[in-house]
N, C-alpha and C positions, 0 to 999 in steps of 0.2 A: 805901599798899598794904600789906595785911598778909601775912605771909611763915609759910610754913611747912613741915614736911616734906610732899612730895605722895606722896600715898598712890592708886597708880593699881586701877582696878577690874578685876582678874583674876579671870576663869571656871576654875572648878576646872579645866577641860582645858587649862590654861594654866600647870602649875606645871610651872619650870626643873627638869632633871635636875642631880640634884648630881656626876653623873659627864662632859664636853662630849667626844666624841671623834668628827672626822669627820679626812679627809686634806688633806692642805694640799699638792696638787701640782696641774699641769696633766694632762690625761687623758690617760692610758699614759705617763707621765714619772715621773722618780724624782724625791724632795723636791730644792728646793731647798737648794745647802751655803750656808754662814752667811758673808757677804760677811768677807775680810781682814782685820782692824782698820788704820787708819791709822800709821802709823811715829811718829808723834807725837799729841800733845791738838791741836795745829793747824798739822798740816798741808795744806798747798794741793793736791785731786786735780788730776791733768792727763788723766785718762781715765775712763771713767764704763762699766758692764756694756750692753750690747746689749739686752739683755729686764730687767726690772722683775726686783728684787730680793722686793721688797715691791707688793702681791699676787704671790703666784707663778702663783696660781689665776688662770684667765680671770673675775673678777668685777669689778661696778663700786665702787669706792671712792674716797673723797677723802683728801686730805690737808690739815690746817687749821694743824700745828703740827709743826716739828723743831727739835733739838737736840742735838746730841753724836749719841751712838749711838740719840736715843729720837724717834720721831715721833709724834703725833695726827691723828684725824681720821675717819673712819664706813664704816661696810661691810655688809654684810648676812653673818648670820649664820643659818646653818641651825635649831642647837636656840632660836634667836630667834625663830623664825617663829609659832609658836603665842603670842608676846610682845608681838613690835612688830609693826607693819607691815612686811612685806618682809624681817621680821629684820634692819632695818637701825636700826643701835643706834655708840654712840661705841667706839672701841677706841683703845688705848694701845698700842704697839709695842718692842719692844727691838727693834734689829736687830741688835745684836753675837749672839744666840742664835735671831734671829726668831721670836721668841715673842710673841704676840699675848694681851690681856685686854679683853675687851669689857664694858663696864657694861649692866647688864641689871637685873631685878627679878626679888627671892624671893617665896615663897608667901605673907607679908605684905605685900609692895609695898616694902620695905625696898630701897634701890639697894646694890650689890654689885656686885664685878666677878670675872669666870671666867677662865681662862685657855684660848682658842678656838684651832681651824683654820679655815683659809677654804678655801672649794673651789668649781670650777668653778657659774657660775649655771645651765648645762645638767644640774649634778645637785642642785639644788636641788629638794624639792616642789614645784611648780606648783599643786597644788591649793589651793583656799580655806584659807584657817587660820581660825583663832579667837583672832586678835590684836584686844586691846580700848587698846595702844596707841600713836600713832605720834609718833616721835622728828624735830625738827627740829634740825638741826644749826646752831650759832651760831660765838661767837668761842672759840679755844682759846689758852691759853698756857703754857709750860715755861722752869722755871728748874732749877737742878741736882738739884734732888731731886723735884721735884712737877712735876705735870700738872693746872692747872685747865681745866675742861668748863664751857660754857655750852651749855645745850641746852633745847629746847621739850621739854614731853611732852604731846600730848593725848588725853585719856581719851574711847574711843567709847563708846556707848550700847550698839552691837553690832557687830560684825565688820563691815569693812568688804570691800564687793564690787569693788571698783576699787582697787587699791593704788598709792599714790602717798608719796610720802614729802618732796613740795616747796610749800612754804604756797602758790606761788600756784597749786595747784591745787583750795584748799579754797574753799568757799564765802566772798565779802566778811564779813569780818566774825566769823569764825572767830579765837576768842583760847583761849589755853591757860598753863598754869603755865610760869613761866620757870627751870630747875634750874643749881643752879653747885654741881658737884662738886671736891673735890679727893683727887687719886691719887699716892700712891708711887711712885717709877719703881722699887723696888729688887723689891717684891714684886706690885705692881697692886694691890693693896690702897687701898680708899675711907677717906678719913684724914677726912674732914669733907664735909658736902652739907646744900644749904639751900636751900628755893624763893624767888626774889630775886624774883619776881611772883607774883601769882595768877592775873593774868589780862593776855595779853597778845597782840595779833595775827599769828597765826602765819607769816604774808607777808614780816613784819617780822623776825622772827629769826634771819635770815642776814646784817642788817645789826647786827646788836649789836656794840659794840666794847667788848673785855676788854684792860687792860693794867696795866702793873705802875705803879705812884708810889712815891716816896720811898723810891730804893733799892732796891724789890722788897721793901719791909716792910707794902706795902697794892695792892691791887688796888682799877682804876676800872672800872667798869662803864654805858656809855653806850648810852643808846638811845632814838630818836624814834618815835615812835609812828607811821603813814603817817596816820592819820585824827584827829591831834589839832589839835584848836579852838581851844586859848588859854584854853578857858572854867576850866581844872581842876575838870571835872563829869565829865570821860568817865570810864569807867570802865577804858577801856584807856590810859592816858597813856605820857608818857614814862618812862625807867632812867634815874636818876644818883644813882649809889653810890658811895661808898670804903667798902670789905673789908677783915677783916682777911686778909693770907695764912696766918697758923697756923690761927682756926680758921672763918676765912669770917662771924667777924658785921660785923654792919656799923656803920662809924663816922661815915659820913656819909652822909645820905639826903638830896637837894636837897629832898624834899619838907617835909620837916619844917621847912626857914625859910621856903621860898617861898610854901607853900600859904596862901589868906587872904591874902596881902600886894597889892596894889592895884597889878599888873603884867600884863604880859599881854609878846608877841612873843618870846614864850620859845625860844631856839635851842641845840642842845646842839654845844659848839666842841671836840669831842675830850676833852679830860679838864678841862672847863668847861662853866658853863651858864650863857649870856646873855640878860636880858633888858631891857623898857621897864618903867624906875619913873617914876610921875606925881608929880608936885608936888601936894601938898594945896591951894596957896596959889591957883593958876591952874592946874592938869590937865594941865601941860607937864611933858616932863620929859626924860630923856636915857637913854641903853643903860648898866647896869652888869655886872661879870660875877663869877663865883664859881667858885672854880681849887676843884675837888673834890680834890685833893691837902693841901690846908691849910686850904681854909675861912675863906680870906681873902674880901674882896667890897670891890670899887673901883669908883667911876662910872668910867666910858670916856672922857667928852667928847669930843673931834673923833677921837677912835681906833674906828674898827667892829669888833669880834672878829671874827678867820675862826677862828682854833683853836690848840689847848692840848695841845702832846705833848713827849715827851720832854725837859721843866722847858723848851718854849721858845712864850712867849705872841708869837703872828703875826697883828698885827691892820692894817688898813687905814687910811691917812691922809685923815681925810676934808675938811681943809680946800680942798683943792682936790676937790671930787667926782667930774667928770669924769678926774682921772687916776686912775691904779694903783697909786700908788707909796704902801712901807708901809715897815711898822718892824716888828722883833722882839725881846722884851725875855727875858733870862734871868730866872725866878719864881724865881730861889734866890741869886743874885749882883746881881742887877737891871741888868745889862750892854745896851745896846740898839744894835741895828745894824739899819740901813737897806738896806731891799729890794730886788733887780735882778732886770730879767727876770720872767718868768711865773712867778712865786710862789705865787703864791694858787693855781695848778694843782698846781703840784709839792707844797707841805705839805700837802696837805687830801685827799692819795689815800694808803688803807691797804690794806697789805699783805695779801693772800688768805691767804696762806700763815706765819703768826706765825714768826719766827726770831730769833736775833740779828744777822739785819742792821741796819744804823746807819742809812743814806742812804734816800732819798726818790728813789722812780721813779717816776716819772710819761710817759704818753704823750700826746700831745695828734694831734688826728685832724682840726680842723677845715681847710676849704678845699680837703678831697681831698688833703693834703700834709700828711706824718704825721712826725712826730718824738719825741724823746726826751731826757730829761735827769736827771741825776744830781745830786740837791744832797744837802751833810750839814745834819746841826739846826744853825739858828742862825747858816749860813752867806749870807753877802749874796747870791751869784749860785751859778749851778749849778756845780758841779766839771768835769763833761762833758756835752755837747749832742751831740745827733744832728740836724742838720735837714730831713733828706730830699730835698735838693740835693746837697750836694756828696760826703753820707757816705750807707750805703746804714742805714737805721735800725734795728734787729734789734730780731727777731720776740718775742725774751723778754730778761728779765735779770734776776739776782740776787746780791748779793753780800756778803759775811763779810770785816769790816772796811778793810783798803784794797785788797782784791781785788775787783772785778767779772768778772762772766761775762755775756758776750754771745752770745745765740744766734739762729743765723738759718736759715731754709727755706731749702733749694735743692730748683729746678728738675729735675725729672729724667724721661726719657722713657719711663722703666718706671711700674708703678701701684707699684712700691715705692720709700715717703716715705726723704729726705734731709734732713741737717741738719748742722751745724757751727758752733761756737760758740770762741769766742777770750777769752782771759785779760788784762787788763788792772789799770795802778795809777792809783789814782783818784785821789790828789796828785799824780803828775807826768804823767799820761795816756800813759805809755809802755806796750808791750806785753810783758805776761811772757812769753806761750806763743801762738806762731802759730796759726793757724786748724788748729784738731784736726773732722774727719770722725766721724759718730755714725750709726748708725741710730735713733735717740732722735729723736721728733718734738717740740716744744719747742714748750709754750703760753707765757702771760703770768701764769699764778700758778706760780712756780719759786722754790727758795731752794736750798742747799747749804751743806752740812758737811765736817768730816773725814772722815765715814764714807760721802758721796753725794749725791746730786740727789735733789731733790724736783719732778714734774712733775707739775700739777694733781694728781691722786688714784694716782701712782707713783711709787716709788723704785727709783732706778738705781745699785745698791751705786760707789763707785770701788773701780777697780782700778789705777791709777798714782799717784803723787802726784811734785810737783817738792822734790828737795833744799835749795835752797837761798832759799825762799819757807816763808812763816810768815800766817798769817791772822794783822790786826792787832787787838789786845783793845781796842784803842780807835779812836773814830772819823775819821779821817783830815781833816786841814783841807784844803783846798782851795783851789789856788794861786792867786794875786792877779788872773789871770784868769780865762776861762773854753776852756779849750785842748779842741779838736775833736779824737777819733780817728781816728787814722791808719784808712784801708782797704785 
């Protein structure tokens, strides 16, 4: 794939104002004041604000990425509208000031970011624009100082009459340039951006996964392609990169050893990519895999890859076929520990919402009987299990090092939603903080900080925190069995 700055096609009535100023409040309401700051770098909230910090505006937005005081994630933007589709374009948030910077394009096509308001979508224009183009939002990450962006851009022909802003609304077969920006948190300011595809199916890039390697000194960049053949003919194939984080080029491209090579069953394991090498001798041959972090490459033999994340390879033991039972090996110490439990469920589900959460959550939904579990990397069995018999399985969770937040619907006979969410330690399964009452309605992509909640596309500043409770900077082991929550 060749890679380049993408340079979108803007119609003269399409150049950004250098001046962005609209209001950022809800209609007849005064702005919103700028959430508390937390009592400490990690402290534990115990109470969370009633209305969304972040939009204050009644608009639709997401959230892909938190951090300390900084979130990621997309919004629609008014002076956007002549831009993108929908003016719906990436933003970068402080929240200690609630200041917002959305990445947009200059009168060259040059990517740039502003410093915006959001405002209600009832005063947005409704009329047609002369947007030539539309932004697909992918994977986001934040480490202390930076914000990296994955996102689709696709350039129209001409404005489009139906505005949508979700691939699978486009016609099959619809691919466009793949962009990875990276942002300053101190100013919003674009420090480096690179087009990492040229051409890529737009359906597809919500499934991209971006994450850090080796330390957070390189970025891996994964992604399947939904209509790839094995043949490496299409023209839309798979992503498997490692980047640099200073200045985003790239150091490894799976493509460059694999292409040509006499393989095919090509699977991308998370921050690996496995495939079948044939024997010259007889056309047999076995699974090998290549850990995009080092550029190592080992046959498998009786081991099946499932996937490759935070330095921990988790593959399947295939001597016995019909069973489950697996092994996971440290890629940096070479340490292997043996598998319990539904495994292969709980590694191989990634987080909506990018954070420094450690642990692996996973839900499992089959037989009409719905559950839940809690493992860290590398750990044999889950920390905590919900099985939906004896414990009731809540509706969301997220959690910052050996702290978990569980949240769950309640029933109630008004048309106005309820919810309640409790505080727990994922090493000893004990509870910090009883069952706390919200008006906050609570999905399944949720994560939290010192400074709040993140719910699907809202933030919910806190306003309490516990004294004598510390979010852990490392990831907590998980006691020799697997201890159930109290309810």
């Amino acid at each position: 794939m060749r890679r380049r700055t993408f340079l979108a096609v803007i119609g003269a009535t399409a150049l950004l104002p250098t001046v962005v100023a609209c209001r950022q409040s809800r209609s007849g309401s005064s702005a919103t004041p700028v959430p508390t700051p937390p009592p400490k770098s990690d402290a534990v909230p115990s109470a969370f604000a009633d209305a969304s910090t972040w939009p204050a505006a009644d608009t639709y937005t997401t959230i892909t990425a938190v951090r300390d005081r900084y979130l990621c994630g997309g919004a629609r933007i008014k002076d956007a509208l002549n831009v993108f589709t929908e003016g719906w374009c990436p933003v970068v948030v402080d929240i200690s000031t609630l200041t917002t910077y959305a990445v947009l394009l200059d009168q060259k096509g040059a990517w740039v970011t502003r410093k915006v308001d959001l405002v209600d979508d009832d005063d947005l224009d409704q009329d047609p624009k002369g947007a030539l183009t539309t932004i697909f939002m992918g994977s986001t990450l934040l480490d202390g100082e930076h914000a990296y962006f994955v996102f689709g851009a696709l350039a129209l022909s001409s404005p489009s009459t139906q505005d949508s802003i979700r691939g699978s609304d486009f016609p099959k077969g619809t691919a466009c340039p793949v962009i990875l920006v990276k942002i300053r948190l101190s100013d919003g300011s674009i420090q480096a951006a690179t087009t990492v595809a040229d051409s890529y199916l737009v359906e597809g890039i919500e499934e991209l996964h971006l994450s850090f390697a080796n330390d957070r000194s390189s970025l891996v960049l994964m992604g399947d392609d939904i209509s790839m053949d094995n043949s490496q003919e299409s023209e839309n194939d798979y992503i498997a990169l490692r980047l640099s984080v200073t200045d985003l080029s790239v150091q490894l491209d799976a493509h460059s050893i694999l292409d040509g090579q006499d393989i095919n069953n090509i699977r991308l394991c998370g921050q690996a990519i496995a495939y079948y090498v044939k024997r010259a001798a007889d056309g047999v041959g076995d699974y090998a895999i290549m850990f995009l972090s080092d550029d190592k490459r080992e046959r498998t033999g009786e081991q099946y890859p499932i996937v490759v994340r935070d330095d921990w390879y988790y593959y399947k033991n295939n001597q016995d076929r019909e069973s489950s039972s697996g092994s996971v090996r440290n890629v940096v110490s070479g340490e292997t520990i043996a598998l319990n439990g539904n495994w292969k469920d709980e590694v191989q589900v990634w987080p909506s919402i990018s954070s420094d959460q450690q642990v692996y959550i996973s839900w499992n939904d089959q037989n009409s009987s719905r559950s839940m579990s809690i493992r860290a990397p590398g750990a044999a069995a889950a920390a905590l299990t919900w099985d939906g018999e004896n414990h009731k399985v809540p509706d969301g969770a997220c959690v910052v090092g050996d702290v978990l937040y569980s949240f769950y619907r309640l029933k109630t006979s008004s048309s106005a939603s309820s919810s309640e969410f409790d505080i727990t330690s994922i090493s000893s399964g004990e509870t910090i903080a009883d069952v706390q009452k919200t008006a906050i309605t609570y999905g399944t992509n949720n994560a939290v900080t010192p400074w709040g909640l993140a719910v699907d596309g809202r933030f919910y500043a806190a306003t309490k925190w516990f004294d004598d409770v510390s979010f852990s900077t490392s990831t907590a082991s998980p006691p020799a069995g697997s201890p159930t929550p109290t309810t």
